[in-house]
C-alpha positions, 0 to 999 in steps of 0.5 A: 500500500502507498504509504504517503506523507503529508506535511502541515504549512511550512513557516519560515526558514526553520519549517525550510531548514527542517524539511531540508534535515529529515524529508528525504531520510524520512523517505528512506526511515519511514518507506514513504512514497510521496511527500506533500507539504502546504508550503504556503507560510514557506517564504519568511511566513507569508507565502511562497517563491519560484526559488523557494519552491524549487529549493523544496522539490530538491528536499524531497517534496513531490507536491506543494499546495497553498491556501489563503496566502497564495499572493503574499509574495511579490510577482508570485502570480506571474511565476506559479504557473511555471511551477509544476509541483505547486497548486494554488486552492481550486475554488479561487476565482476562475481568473486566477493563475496556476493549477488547481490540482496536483497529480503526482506519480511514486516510483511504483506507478501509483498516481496520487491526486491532490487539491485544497479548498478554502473556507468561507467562514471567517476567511476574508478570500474571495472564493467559491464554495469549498464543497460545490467546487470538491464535488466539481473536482472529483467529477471532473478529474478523479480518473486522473488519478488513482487515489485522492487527497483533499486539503481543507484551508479552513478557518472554522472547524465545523466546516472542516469536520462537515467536508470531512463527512460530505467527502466520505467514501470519495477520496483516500482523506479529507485534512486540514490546513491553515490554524498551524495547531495539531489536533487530536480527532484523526478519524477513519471515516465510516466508507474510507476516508482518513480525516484530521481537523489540523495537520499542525504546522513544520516550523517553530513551536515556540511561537504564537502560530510560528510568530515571535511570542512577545509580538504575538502577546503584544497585538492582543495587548494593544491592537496595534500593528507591527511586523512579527518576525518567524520565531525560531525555537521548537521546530518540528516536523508535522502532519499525517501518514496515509497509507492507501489501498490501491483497489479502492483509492480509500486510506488503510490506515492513518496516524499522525507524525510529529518530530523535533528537528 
């Protein structure tokens, strides 16, 4: 059974420096066939980079997806469509640029499909409606490949758990993104499909959601602006392990993955 990993959002240099130390011997260690990671906090915690990406491929990344931060960085949107190992959330407005799913191969020939969809409630994007567009998704591209990952960038748990349900039995697993804290709630869904409300972020723990701890304290003090430099300590790798069955497309089995680098 393909054994794939799935890594939460990348925060800065030390999510970078981490996935640089251990992917690739993880590989090796862990016998996983397919890596995938939200690198969308990857570039000095907000958004992503062409250089970036590529510097992430190199680690060992098969596939990078992105959520609400997709157009942080300066000229992204003219260089994401040359980046084939990066896809932006599918239910942005039609207009937007760069792919809105991923299919990626593993030595073994099995073809894994992947898309993000992000939430409605409490994010301020424009974009359309997650569960409408997953559906649109899988009729439209789900014999591309031969097992699917659902990436849910979402701000309110209740709509990650209901996509969780909705998408039961019609892709391999349904986890979320975006709140950069690991939950607890890793679940085989009754028809197949692995679910987690947070795959938690690779980056530093001691941190406000991979920000510097005292500017973090400082904005809820105050209300003010200021800039919130990516903290440094604590950095861990995190995210899910789905092993999959080949026959049906839906996951064996699932566990969480947590390590200190």
């Amino acid at each position: 059974m393909p054994k794939v990993l799935f890594l939460g959002d990348i925060v800065g240099r030390p999510g970078r420096d981490a996935v640089r130390a251990r992917v690739k011997a993880l590989r090796a260690e862990k016998g996983f066939d397919l890596v995938i990671a939200n690198a969308e906090n990857a570039a000095a915690g907000a958004g992503l980079t062409a250089a970036i990406a590529a510097e992430l491929a190199e680690a060992g990344v098969d596939a990078m997806t992105l959520g609400d931060h997709v157009w942080d960085q300066r000229n992204f949107e003219a260089e994401i469509d040359k980046l084939e190992k990066v896809c932006r959330p599918a239910n942005l407005p039609v207009q937007c640029p760069g792919r809105k799913y991923l299919v990626t191969t593993a030595v073994s020939g099995f073809r894994l499909g992947v898309f993000t969809v992000l939430g409605q409630n409490f994010m301020k994007m424009k974009s359309d409606c997650p569960f409408a567009t997953a559906d649109k998704m899988l009729r439209e591209h789900g014999k591309e490949a031969d097992a699917w990952i659902v990436e849910a960038h979402m701000e309110a748990t209740s709509e990650k758990v209901a996509l969780g349900w909705y998408l039961d039995g019609r892709c391999a697993a349904v986890l979320g993104s975006h709140t950069h804290i690991p939950t607890a709630d890793l679940t085989l869904r009754p028809r197949g499909t692995a679910y987690l409300t947070d795959l938690g972020m690779t980056g530093p723990y001691a941190s406000v959601i991979g920000r510097n701890i005292q500017t973090g304290i400082a904005r809820f003090l105050d209300g003010m602006p200021r800039k919130s430099e990516v903290a440094e300590g604590d950095v861990r790798l995190c995210g899910c392990v789905v092993e999959i069955e080949t026959a049906s497309g839906m996951a064996a089995k699932a566990e969480r993955f947590e390590e200190s680098v």
